[in-house]
Residue, then its C-alpha position, 0 to 999 in steps of 0.5 A: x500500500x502506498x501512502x500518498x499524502x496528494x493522492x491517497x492510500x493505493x495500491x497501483x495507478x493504471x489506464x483502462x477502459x470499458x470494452x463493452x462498446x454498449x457501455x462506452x456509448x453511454x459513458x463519459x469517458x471510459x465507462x469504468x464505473x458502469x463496467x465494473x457496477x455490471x460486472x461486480x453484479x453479474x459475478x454476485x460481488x453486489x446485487x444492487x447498486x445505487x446510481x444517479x439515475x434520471x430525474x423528473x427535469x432535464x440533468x437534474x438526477x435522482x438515485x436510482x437502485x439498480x439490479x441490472x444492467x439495465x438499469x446501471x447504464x440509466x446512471x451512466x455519464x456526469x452529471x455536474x450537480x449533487x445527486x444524494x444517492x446515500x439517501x435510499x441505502x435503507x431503502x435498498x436493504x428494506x424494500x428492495x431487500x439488497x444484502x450486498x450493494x454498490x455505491x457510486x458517489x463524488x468525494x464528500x459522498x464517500x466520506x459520507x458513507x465512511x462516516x456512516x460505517x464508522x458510526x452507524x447511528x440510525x443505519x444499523x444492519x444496513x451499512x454492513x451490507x455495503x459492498x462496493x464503494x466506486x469514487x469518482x474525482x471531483x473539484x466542484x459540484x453546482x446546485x441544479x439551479x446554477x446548471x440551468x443557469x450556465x445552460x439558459x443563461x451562457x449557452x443559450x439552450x434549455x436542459x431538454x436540448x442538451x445531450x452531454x456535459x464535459x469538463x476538460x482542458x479549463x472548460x465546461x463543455x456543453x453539447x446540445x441538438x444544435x451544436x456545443x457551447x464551451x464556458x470558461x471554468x473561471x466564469x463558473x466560480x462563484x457557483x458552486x455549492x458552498x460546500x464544495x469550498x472547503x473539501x480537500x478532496x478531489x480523487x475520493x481518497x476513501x473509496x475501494x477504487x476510484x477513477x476519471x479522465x483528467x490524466x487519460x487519453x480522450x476515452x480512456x480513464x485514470x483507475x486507482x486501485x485502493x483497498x484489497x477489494x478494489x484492486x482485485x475487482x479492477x485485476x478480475x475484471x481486466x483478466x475477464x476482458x471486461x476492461x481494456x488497458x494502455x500505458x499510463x502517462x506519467x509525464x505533465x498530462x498524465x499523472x502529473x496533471x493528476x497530482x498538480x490539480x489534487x495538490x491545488x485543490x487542498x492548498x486553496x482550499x485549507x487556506x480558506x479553511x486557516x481564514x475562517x478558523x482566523x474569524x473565529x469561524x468553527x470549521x468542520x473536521x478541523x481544530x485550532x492552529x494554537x501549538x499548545x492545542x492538545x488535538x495539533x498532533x493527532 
């Protein structure tokens, strides 16, 4: 196990794809996460999963409990605003009686579901029947509002006419009927759920495996085998031909890219942690900077 203070506790970083051509044409990118969710239920490891299903508007998802493959790919592709998948995990277990179940959730969802684990307060005899947790990287999440907003307002097209959004190269890319609509990311700042200003987060340090694009090739996604479970998942799965794998890049668009955009994401944001602690502000999951504070050195 590697210990990585950038990128979290590993065990192996590799490049990989789906090679289900099906799964690939609903994906965002590689559509690792679909792939293993479908092949972690077909070979019993899960029998359920929880994913971000469709909602009643246009890009605004739901959670979904999904028992096939079916109903997996309805989850497939990014959608750039919270969907609160943790909240149907009881319902998974009572009414749909699942005993193993997947998670897919962005960094601040995985840690929620630690939490859940670590104390399991109000979720007795249900987190011990979570058997999968997928992380995917993440710098920033919109309220659905604000999505609206970059669709209507700076793209001039309305969510129904939009087919697929991408972040890439500095741009929130958006594709729609008529053609595509790029948004500088600088001009989204200011947008994003307040939360998401003080999550030191970006690559889902707690998860089983985590994965996404930024330091793959177009098509391709960035896997980071984590615990025992996820790196033999990832290791069965690419043994089984259910995923395609290439070189990694280590060099400034691969890894590197990877490493710089999770060590800014911690720096920029533990600075506007130290200034709110300097308000007098009580911040979560942190303490006083005083030395003599008995909790600095836990």
């Amino acid at each position: 196990m590697i210990q990585d203070s950038v990128l979290g506790p590993h065990q192996e970083i590799i490049t990989a794809k789906a090679a289900d051509n099906k799964v690939l044409s609903k994906a965002q990118d590689g559509g690792i996460v679909s792939a293993i969710l479908i092949y972690a239920l077909e070979e019993n490891i899960i029998d359920g999963t929880i994913v971000a299903g469709p909602g009643d508007e246009p890009w605004k998802p739901e959670p979904l409990v999904a028992t096939t493959k079916k109903e997996i790919l309805k989850g497939a592709g990014t959608k750039y605003t919270m969907c609160p998948n943790l909240s149907v995990i009881k319902e998974a277990t009572r009414e749909y009686g699942l005993e193993k179940i997947g998670t897919v959730g962005t960094p601040c969802q995985v840690m929620g579901l630690r939490k859940m684990q670590t104390y399991p307060l109000g979720v007795r005899n249900v987190v011990d029947k979570i058997a999968l947790s997928i992380g995917i990287y993440c710098m920033e999440n919109f309220p659905y509002e604000s999505l609206k907003t970059f669709i209507n307002d700076k793209v001039g097209v309305t969510p129904s006419q939009v087919t697929k959004m991408n972040i890439t190269k500095g741009k929130l890319f958006i594709t729609h009927t008529g053609g595509e609509g790029k948004i500088p990311l600088k001009e989204t700042h200011g947008y994003e759920q307040a939360g998401c200003n003080y999550c030191m987060d970006y690559v889902a340090e707690l998860s089983d495996l985590s994965c996404g694009s930024v330091g793959a090739k177009p098509g391709w996604s960035t896997i980071i085998k984590r615990t025992d479970k996820g790196a033999s998942l990832i290791d069965k799965a690419i043994k089984e031909g259910v995923l395609e794998t290439t070189e990694t890049n280590e060099g400034k668009f691969g890894l590197e890219m990877l490493r710089k955009l999770s060590t800014n994401k911690k720096k920029k944001h533990q600075k506007r942690i130290d200034k709110q602690i300097d308000y007098g502000l009580n911040m979560p999951f942190t303490h006083s900077k005083d030395k003599n504070d008995p909790l600095e050195n836990r």
